[in-house]
Structure formats: structure tokens, C-alpha cells
ZAMARGU-4260 file (C-alpha; in steps of 0.2 Angstrom, whole numbers, plus 5000, padded with zeros to 4 digits):
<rodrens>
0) 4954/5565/4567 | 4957/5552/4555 | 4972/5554/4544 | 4963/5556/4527 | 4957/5573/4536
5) 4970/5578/4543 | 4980/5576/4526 | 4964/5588/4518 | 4967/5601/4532 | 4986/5602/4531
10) 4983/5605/4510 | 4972/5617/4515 | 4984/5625/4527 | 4996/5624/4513 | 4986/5632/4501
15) 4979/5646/4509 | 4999/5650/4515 | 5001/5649/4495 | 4985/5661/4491 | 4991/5675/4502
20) 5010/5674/4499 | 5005/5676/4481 | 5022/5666/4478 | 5013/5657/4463 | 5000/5663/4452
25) 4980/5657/4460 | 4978/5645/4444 | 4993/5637/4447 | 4991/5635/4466 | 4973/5626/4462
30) 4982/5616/4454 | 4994/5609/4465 | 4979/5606/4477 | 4973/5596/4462 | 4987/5585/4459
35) 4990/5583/4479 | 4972/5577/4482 | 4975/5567/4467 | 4992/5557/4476 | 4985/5556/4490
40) 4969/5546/4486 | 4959/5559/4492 | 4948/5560/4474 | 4949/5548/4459 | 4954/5555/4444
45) 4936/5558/4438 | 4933/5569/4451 | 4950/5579/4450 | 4945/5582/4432 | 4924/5585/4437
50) 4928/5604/4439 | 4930/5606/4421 | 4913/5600/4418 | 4907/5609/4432 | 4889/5618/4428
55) 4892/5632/4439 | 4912/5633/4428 | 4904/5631/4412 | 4892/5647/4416 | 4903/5655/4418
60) 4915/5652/4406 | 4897/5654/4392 | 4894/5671/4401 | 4909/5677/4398 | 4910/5674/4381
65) 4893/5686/4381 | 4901/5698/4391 | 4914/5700/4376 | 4901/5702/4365 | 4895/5715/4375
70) 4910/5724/4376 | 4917/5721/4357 | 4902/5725/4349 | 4900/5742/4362 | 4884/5739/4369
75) 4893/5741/4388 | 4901/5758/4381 | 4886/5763/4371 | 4877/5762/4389 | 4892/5773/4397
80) 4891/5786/4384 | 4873/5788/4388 | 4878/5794/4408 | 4891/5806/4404 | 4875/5819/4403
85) 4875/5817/4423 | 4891/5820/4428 | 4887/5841/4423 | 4877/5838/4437 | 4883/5843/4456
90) 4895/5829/4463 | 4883/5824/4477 | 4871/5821/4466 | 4878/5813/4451 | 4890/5803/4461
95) 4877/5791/4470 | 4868/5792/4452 | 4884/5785/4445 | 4885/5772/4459 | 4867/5765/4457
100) 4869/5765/4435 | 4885/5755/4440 | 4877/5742/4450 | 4865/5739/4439 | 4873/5735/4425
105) 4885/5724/4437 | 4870/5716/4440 | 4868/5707/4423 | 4884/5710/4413 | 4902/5706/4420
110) 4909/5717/4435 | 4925/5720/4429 | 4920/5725/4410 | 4907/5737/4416 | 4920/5746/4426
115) 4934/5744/4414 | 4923/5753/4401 | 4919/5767/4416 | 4938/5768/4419 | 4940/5772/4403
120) 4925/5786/4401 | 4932/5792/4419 | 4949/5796/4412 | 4945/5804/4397 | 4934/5817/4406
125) 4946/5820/4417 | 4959/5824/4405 | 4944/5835/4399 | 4943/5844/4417 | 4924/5837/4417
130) 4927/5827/4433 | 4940/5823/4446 | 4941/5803/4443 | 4950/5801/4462 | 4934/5806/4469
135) 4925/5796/4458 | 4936/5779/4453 | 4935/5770/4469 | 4916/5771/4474 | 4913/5765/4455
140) 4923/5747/4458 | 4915/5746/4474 | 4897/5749/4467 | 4901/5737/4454 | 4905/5722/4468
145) 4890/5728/4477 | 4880/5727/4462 | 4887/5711/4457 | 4880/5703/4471 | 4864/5703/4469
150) 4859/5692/4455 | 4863/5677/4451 | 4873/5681/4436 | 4881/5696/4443 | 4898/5686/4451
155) 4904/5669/4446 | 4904/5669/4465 | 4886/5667/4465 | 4887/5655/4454 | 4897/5643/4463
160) 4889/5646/4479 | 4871/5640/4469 | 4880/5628/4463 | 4888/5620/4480 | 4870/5623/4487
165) 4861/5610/4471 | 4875/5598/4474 | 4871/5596/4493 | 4853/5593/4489 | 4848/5610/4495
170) 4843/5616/4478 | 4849/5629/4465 | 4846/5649/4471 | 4836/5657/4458 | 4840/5671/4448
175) 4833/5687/4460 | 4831/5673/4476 | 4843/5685/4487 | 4842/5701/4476 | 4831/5710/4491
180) 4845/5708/4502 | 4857/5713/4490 | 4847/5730/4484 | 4847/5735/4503 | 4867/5734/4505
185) 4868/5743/4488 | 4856/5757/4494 | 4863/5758/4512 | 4882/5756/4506 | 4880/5771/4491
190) 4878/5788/4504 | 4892/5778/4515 | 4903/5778/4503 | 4900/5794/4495 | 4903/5802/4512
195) 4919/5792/4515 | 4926/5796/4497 | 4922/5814/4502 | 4931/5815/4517 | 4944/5804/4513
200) 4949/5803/4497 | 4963/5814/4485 | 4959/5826/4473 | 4969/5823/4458 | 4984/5836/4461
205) 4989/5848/4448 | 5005/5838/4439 | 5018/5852/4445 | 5012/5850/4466 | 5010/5830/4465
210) 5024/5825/4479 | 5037/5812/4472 | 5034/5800/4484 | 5017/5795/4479 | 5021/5795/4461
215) 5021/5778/4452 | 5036/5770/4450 | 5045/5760/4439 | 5060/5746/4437 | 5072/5748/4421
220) 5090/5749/4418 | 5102/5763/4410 | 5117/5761/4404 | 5130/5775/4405 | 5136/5781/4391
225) 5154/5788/4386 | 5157/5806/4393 | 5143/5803/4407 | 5145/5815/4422 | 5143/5800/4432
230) 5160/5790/4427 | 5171/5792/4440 | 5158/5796/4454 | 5148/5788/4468 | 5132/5785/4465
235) 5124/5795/4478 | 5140/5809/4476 | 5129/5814/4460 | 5115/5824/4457 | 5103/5811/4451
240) 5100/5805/4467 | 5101/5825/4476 | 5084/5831/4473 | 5076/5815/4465 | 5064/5799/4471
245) 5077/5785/4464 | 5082/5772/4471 | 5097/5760/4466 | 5093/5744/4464 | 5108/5734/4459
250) 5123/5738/4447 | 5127/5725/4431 | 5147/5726/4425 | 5148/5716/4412 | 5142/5699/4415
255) 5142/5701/4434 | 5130/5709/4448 | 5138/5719/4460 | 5133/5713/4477 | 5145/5725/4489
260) 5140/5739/4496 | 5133/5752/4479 | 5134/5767/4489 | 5152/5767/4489 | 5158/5761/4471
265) 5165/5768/4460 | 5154/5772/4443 | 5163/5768/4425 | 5156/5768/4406 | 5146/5756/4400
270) 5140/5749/4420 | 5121/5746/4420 | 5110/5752/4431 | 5095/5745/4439 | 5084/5761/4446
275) 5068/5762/4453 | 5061/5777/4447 | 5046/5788/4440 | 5042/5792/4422 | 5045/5811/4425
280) 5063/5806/4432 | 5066/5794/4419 | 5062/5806/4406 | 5070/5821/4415 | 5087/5814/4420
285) 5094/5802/4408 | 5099/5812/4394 | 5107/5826/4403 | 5117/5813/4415 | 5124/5803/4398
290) 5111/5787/4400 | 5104/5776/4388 | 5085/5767/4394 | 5090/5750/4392 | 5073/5744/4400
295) 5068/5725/4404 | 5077/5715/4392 | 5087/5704/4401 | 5101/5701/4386 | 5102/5721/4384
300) 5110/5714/4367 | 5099/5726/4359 | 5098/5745/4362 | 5081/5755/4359 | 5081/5772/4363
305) 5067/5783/4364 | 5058/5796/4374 | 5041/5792/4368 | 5032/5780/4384 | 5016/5773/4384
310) 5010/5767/4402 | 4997/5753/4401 | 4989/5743/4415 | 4985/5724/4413 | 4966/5721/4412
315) 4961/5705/4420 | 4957/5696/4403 | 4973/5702/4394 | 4983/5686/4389 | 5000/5694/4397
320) 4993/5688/4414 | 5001/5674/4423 | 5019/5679/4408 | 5034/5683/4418 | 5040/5700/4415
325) 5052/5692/4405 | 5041/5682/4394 | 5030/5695/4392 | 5042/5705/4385 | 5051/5694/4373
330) 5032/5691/4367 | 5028/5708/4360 | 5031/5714/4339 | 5049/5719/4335 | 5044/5738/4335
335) 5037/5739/4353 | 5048/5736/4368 | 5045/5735/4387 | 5055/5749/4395 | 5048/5749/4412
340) 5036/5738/4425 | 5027/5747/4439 | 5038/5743/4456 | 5032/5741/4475 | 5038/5758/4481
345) 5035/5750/4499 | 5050/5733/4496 | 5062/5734/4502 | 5077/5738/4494 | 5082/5719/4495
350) 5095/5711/4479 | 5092/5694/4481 | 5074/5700/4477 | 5075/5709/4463 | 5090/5696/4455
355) 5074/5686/4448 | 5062/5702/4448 | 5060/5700/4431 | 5061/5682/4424 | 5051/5677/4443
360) 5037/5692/4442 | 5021/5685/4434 | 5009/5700/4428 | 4993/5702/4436 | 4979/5713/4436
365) 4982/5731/4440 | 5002/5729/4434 | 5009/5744/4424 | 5019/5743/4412 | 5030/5756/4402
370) 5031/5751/4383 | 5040/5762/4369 | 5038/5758/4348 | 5027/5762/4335 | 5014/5769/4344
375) 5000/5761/4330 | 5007/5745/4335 | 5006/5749/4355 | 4987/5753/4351 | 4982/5738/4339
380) 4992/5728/4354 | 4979/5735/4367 | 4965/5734/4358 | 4967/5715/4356 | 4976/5709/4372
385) 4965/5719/4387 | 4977/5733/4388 | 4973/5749/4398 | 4981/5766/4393 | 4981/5777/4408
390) 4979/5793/4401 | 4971/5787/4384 | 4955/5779/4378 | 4955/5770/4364 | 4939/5770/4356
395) 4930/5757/4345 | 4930/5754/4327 | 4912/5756/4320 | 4901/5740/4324 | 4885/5737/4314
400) 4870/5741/4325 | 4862/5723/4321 | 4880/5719/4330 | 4873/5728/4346 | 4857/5722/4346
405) 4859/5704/4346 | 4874/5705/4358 | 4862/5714/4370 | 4847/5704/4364 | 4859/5687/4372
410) 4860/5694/4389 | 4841/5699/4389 | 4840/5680/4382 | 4848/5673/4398 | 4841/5684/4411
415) 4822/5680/4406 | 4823/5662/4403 | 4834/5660/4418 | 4824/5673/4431 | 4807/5662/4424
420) 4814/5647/4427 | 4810/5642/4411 | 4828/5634/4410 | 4841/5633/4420 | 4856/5646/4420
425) 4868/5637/4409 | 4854/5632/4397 | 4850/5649/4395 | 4869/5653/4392 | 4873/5641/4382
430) 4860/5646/4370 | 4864/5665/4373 | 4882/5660/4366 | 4874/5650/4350 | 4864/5666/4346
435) 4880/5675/4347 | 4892/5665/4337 | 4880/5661/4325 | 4876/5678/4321 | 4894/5683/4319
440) 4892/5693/4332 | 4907/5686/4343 | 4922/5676/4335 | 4929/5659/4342 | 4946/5669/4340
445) 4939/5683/4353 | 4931/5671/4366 | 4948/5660/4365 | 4957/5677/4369 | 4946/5684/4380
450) 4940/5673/4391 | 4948/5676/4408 | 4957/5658/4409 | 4964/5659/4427 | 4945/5661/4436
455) 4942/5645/4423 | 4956/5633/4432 | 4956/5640/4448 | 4940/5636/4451 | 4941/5620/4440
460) 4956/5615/4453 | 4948/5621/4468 | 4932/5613/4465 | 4940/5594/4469 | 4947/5603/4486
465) 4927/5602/4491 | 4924/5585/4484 | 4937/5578/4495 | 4930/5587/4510 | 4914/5576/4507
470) 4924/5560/4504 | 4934/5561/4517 | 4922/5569/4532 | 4933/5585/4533 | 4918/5596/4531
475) 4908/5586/4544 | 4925/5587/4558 | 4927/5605/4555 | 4907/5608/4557 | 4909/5599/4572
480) 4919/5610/4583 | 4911/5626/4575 | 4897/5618/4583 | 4905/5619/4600 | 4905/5639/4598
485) 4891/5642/4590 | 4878/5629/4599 | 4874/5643/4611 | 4873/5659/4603 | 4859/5667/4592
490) 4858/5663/4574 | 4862/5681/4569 | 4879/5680/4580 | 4881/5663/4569 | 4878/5671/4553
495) 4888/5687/4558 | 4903/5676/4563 | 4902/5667/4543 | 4899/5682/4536 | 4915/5692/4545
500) 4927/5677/4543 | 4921/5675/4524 | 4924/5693/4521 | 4941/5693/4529 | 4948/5678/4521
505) 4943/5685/4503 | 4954/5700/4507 | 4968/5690/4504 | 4963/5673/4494 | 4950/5673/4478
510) 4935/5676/4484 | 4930/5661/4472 | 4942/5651/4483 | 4933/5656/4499 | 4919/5653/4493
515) 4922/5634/4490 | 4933/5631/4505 | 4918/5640/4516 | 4902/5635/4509 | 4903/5616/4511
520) 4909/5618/4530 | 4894/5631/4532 | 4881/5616/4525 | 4885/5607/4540 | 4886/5618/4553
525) 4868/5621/4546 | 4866/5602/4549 | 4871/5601/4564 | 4863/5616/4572 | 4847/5613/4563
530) 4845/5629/4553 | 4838/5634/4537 | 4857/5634/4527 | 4852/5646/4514 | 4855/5663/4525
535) 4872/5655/4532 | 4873/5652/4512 | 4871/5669/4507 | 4883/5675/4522 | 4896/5665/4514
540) 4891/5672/4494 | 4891/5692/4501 | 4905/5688/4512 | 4915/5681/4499 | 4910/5697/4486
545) 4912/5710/4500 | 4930/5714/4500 | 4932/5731/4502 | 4944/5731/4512 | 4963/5729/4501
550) 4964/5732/4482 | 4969/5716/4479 | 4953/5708/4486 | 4944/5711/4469 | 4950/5712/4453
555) 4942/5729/4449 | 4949/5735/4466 | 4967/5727/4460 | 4963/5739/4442 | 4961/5756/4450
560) 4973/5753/4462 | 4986/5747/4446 | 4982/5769/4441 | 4994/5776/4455 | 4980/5787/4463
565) 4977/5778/4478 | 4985/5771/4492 | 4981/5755/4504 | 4974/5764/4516 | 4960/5772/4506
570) 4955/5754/4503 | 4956/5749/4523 | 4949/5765/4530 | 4931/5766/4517 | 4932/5747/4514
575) 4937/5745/4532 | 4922/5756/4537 | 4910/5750/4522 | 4915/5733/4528 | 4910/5735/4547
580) 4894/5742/4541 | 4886/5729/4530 | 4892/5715/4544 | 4883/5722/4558 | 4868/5725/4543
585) 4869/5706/4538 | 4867/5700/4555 | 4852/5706/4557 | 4846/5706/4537 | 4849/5689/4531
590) 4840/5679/4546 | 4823/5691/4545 | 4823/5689/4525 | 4826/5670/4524 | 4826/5662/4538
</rodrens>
């Protein structure tokens, strides 16, 4: 091992420590793998900058900007409305139907819009006692990823595999090249998961029976007020704490943080209070115990009282992502304040942690958050940042219909210039954007806002990580022992062991980031065992795609999961399950279609 590879090798180590710890965001993680490549020689400044011209990046980044089109000018909804028809129909039938509409229109238009805009369609017919959206929510992200996978516009994943595959001299995928194994892990996942969700899935409970402990919680401060029945007491001597799921985070007197023991001292006026708590408590109990919601401002200069909350989940494009809690708040109107931010109800109850809770906490995906204010304000604020409402749709102003047709006319665009090879994918892209933009159809202002900026430099800083691999022979080193393991065994046992360790890294690290760790070392295995490299390729792309298994392995599984209805081990049991399943499946698939 020369020391340029073992440098590579101890980054990635580095890295992936930084992936799963979640200690920085994944865009600013890229980035220190940029920089450090960049010191230590292992890329010239050219090639630490090439992901940003990238063509897989900029496909991406050109089909997004459609994808906004799409969903600003309510073609994706338009499509959604049309399914509501369906779910009249008996559960076992219109929920596979659901599944199948899903992952088609996954299959050419974003993942995460298409489900964003079914989340939203869900809800509201479950407010309207239509449909049961527990039973329902989950097998809709997952039919999404599964529907995602099989073209190659569906995932930017896809893309960057491709993309990895024309850099190596191997040669670009086409647009439905690996679509046949893709419809037959759609078609044998749907009745698996509909039996799964059946079986193990919750019902929505009635609001008065839902247990207190698997309600959502929330981080805010009070502040006791004068004449509270709380002065003078213990904390947990009072009633708040009797028949209630609060916890006591930390105490603020004054200026200071009381670090002894809480349970023991002694409650006066004006202490603040750090609970973690539910909405129904934190409406309930605070005026009749003499509190004041101070919520997240960190000054708590300024007291805005209200029992008016409005609970929003972050959308992955939203503009708030990556903000601290802190920043996030200062950020909003005057009129709108920050009361609440959803809690891990599973932490420990640990004070060094939650000291910096607020100014450390960077928003993600899936984050609730509890906002009070002007409630036109709340909605404008929604409507233009990727907010979610998690018991309100907003619906869309009225869009011209020549609005609709060319925004839908672009994807058609790109699908048929791409799928006939007439040009290549970013070509197509590219001129499905001109058509948009010069139509009027999507603003520059809505593109700069909606474009999800963290896929953008994370894959722009991860993209280098591979080029140093190639310069310095760590791709070649690692194929090498691989080889020792996998010289002997069959070439469905080789692509089973890809696609299992794909998939079980991507549980954990961006499945983007997988992807380019993963794919470049699977080329030379390919090499050296002298095999056809596109099924070990695909391995790597489904592998990557497939993870089921945690909510935060896909950004529509880290959505649902931000609504409070289910818990991790619905993910690890059916993802678990659907997981296991479409391994043993690819084994035996990949090598008889492609090989």
C-alpha cells in the first residue's frame, strides 16, 4: 500500500465516520473530502472543481429545474387529482393500484415531488375519513424509490452511476437499458409490501386513544409567570409532570443554566423552562399552571404569546435546510415565530446536548417544526419555501393550462429525445429547461429557490473522492483483495455480495455517496475477474436506490417518517423484509438479463 492510497482510504474512513454520525450536514462533509484531497495532492485544483461541470451534476440540476415546473405549474397534482377516484375502491385493490400510478410517475418526474404531492392528497382525505394514510403513506415512498429506479431519469443516482460507467470507457446506460429488471422488483415488491403494511402497520388511532408516548414531540421553553402553582415547588412535586409525557430538559435563571440535580430545586418566578413535550400538552398545561410559551428564541427578549400552532415538516428543497434552528428562526417575518422543533423522544436526556440543541441542530428533511403568527403569512411562507403542513393542504393558485402543457410537454421533451438516442440526456435537459424558461413557465427566482442545492455539492464534492481513487490506484488496491474473495465463487454470489453491501451502506450514507464510493471499485473488480461490469453496475445503482430499511435512507422515507406516524421498526421490519427479498431476486436477475 503506497502512502497516496493509504491517505485515500483513511479520508474515506473519515468520511463515512462523518456520513453516519450526521455531526455535519452531507454537503458540508463533501466538502471536507474536497478540500483534503485538495492538500494532500491527491487531485489538482481542476479536478477538485470538475464536479461542478460534471454532466451527470448538471442533469440533474437541468431536471430539477423541470421538475419545479412540474410541480409549480400543477401538472404532478393535476395527475394525483385524477387517482383520488380509486381509493373508493377496496384497499387491496386500490392500494397496489396506488403503488404501480406512484412508480410510474417516479419513473420520469422527481421521486420526492411525486410523493410530496401524494402526501399532501393522502392527508387531506384522511382528514375527510376517505382513507387511513398509516396504511397507505409508507408503501407510497417505497413505490416511489422502486419506481425511480428504473429509468435513467428516475434517480440522480442513475445518473451518476451512467455517468461513472462513460467515464470508465464502458459507455453511458440508456434511458430504459435496465428498466426490465427494474419493472420486475417493482411488480414483485408491490403484493410484498401490501402484505407487510397489512400486517404490520398502524391504523391511524382515533385522537382521544393515541398513547402519549408515541406522540410527536417537541423542544420549547416556558416561562413561569407570577402567581404560578409551580413557584415554590419541585418540579416533579407538581402535577405537570403526574399524569403527562414531559420531560425536563434543563432550567434557565436569569443568565445561567442550572446544571445540579433539576429534580430537587426549588421552582421561583420568572425560571425558564426547557421541556420536551407534545402539542396537546403544550396547549393543555401552560395556561392553567401560570406559563408563558417562550419557544426557540435564544435571547427570549421578546414574548409572543399565542395558542394558535401550525406544525410544518421541512421538504427537502425548502431553503431552511442545512439553517440552524437558530438561524432558521431569526430568519422568518416579524409576525411568525418558531415555538417548537420536533425532539428525538429516544435521546437521552443528556444537558451538554441540548446546551447547543438549538444554535448546533441543522434542519433536515422530515424536521417539524411548530410556528405560531399571522397564519396568511405561515401559508405564503410554505408555499414559497417547501413547507409541509401536517394536517393542511395548501392548494395552488390558478395556473394557465398553456402553463401545464408546456411544463409537461419538457419532460415528454426529454424522455423522447433521450430514450431514442437522438441526444444525449443532458442535451435533452438542457433544452427541456430553455423551453421552460422561455415560455415563462418557470422563473430563474423559483429554480434558484427550489433547486435542492445540498444533492448539488454533495455530489459536486464527492465526485473528486473517485478521481483520486483512479489517480492514485486506490480503486485498483481495493479491487484486488475483493478479488481474493470473490475469485472463487459464482457471479451471482459476486453480484449478491455488491448488491447487499450497496444497499447496507446507503442505510446510513447518501445513497448518491455510495454510489460514487462503490461503483469505481466495482469497475475493477469487473477488471480483474473478467466480467461484463454493467450487471455488477446496476447492483451497485439498485443497491444504492434500495434502502428500505431506516427512514433516513431516502429523503421520501426521512418525510413520512418527519409526520409522527411511524416508528423505526416499521421501516426495518417491511424494509428489512422488502430488502432481503429483492437481494436474493437480484442475484439471480441481473446476471440472466445482462450478463
Amino acid at each position: 500500500m503506497t502512502t497516496a492510497i493509504a491517505i485515500v482510504i483513511g479520508i474515506l474512513v473519515v468520511a463515512f465516520a462523518l456520513f453516519v454520525s450526521e455531526k455535519f450536514t452531507v454537503d458540508k462533509t463533501a466538502f471536507f473530502i474536497l478540500i483534503s484531497l485538495l492538500i494532500c495532492g491527491l487531485v489538482t485544483p481542476e479536478e477538485a472543481v470538475s464536479g461542478f461541470s460534471d454532466n451527470a451534476v448538471l442533469t440533474i440540476l437541468c431536471l430539477m429545474i423541470i421538475a419545479i415546473g412540474l410541480e409549480k405549474n400543477g401538472v404532478v397534482s393535476w395527475m394525483a387529482q385524477k387517482i383520488v377516484p380509486i381509493m373508493k375502491l377496496p384497499i387491496w385493490f386500490f392500494l397496489p393500484l396506488l403503488m404501480i400510478t406512484v412508480g410510474i410517475f417516479s419513473s420520469f418526474i422527481a421521486t420526492t415531488a411525486v410523493v410530496i404531492i401524494f402526501i399532501k392528497l393522502v392527508n387531506e382525505l384522511d382528514k375527510l375519513g376517505k382513507v387511513d394514510r398509516a396504511r397507505v403513506l409508507l408503501p407510497i415512498s417505497f413505490a416511489g424509490i422502486l419506481g425511480g429506479s428504473c429509468t435513467l431519469m428516475g434517480t440522480s443516482t442513475n445518473l451518476i452511476v451512467s455517468d461513472i460507467s462513460r467515464k470508465s470507457g464502458i459507455g453511458r446506460f440508456g434511458f430504459f437499458e435496465f428498466s426490465t429488471a427494474g419493472i420486475i422488483f417493482i411488480l414483485v415488491s408491490i403484493p410484498i409490501i401490501f402484505f407487510l403494511a397489512k400486517k404490520f402497520l398502524p391504523r391511524t388511532p382515533e385522537p382521544e386513544n393515541i398513547d402519549l408516548h408515541n406522540k410527536f414531540g417537541y423542544i420549547t421553553a416556558v416561562k413561569i409567570k407570577a402567581g404560578s402553582k409551580l413557584i415554590g415547588k419541585e418540579p416533579y412535586d407538581t402535577e405537570i409532570w403526574n399524569e403527562n409525557d414531559i420531560r425536563l430538559v434543563k432550567i434557565q435563571r436569569g443568565k445561567r443554566h442550572l446544571k445540579s440535580d433539576l429534580k430537587s430545586e426549588i421552582l421561583q418566578e420568572n425560571d425558564i423552562l426547557w421541556l420536551d413535550l407534545t402539542i396537546e400538552d403544550l396547549t393543555a398545561q401552560t395556561e392553567s399552571l401560570g406559563l408563558n410559551i417562550l419557544g426557540v428564541d435564544q435571547d427570549l427578549v421578546e414574548e409572543h404569546f399565542s395558542n394558535e400552532f401550525h406544525e410544518v415538516i421541512i421538504l427537502p428543497n425548502s431553503r431552511y435546510i442545512n439553517m440552524s434552528i437558530e438561524e432558521f428562526n431569526e430568519s422568518l417575518p416579524e409576525n411568525v415565530y418558531v415555538k417548537g422543533v420536533s425532539s428525538d423522544r429516544n435521546r437521552p436526556n443528556n444537558s451538554n446536548y441540548f446546551k447547543k440543541f438549538f444554535s448546533k441542530k441543522f434542519i433536515i428533511p422530515g424536521n417539524r417544526v411548530l410556528l405560531t403568527g399571522n397564519l396568511t403569512e405561515i401559508q405564503r411562507i410554505a408555499n414559497s419555501n417547501n413547507l409541509l403542513f401536517a394536517n393542511t393542504v395548501i392548494t395552488n393558485p390558478h395556473i394557465p393550462n398553456y402553463k401545464k402543457i408546456i411544463s409537461f410537454g419538457a419532460i415528454l421533451l426529454v424522455i423522447i429525445l433521450s430514450a431514442s438516442n437522438t441526444f444525449s440526456i443532458l442535451k435533452s435537459s438542457l433544452l427541456g429547461v430553455g423551453l421552460c424558461l422561455f415560455t415563462g413557465c418557470i422563473q430563474l427566482k423559483d429554480a434558484y429557490s427550489g433547486i435542492n442545492w445540498q444533492v448539488i455539492f454533495l455530489l459536486a464534492g464527492m465526485i473528486p473522492l473517485g478521481v483520486a481513487m483512479k489517480n492514485t490506484g486506490t480503486d485498483v488496491y481495493l479491487a484486488e483483495h475483493l478479488y481474493g474473495l470473490l475469485k472463487s465463487v459464482p457471479t451471482s454470489v459476486t453480484i449478491s455480495i455488491i448488491f447487499a453491501f450497496t444497499m447496507l451502506m446507503s442505510g446510513f450514507v447518501s445513497n448518491n455517496a455510495t454510489a460514487i464510493i462503490v461503483a469505481p471499485i466495482v469497475i475493477a473488480v469487473a477488471a480483474k475477474l473478467n466480467l461484463n461490469p454493467k450487471p455488477l453496475l446496476y447492483a451497485v445503482m439498485f443497491g444504492a436506490n434500495f434502502s428500505f430499511y431506516t427512514p433516513m435512507g431516502y429523503q421520501t422515507n426521512a418525510i413520512i417518517y418527519g409526520l409522527g406516524i411511524y416508528k423505526f421498526k416499521h421501516f426495518l421490519i417491511i424494509g428489512g423484509i422488502l430488502s432481503i427479498v429483492l437481494l436474493i431476486l437480484a442475484s439471480f436477475l441481473l446476471p440472466m438479463l445482462y450478463l
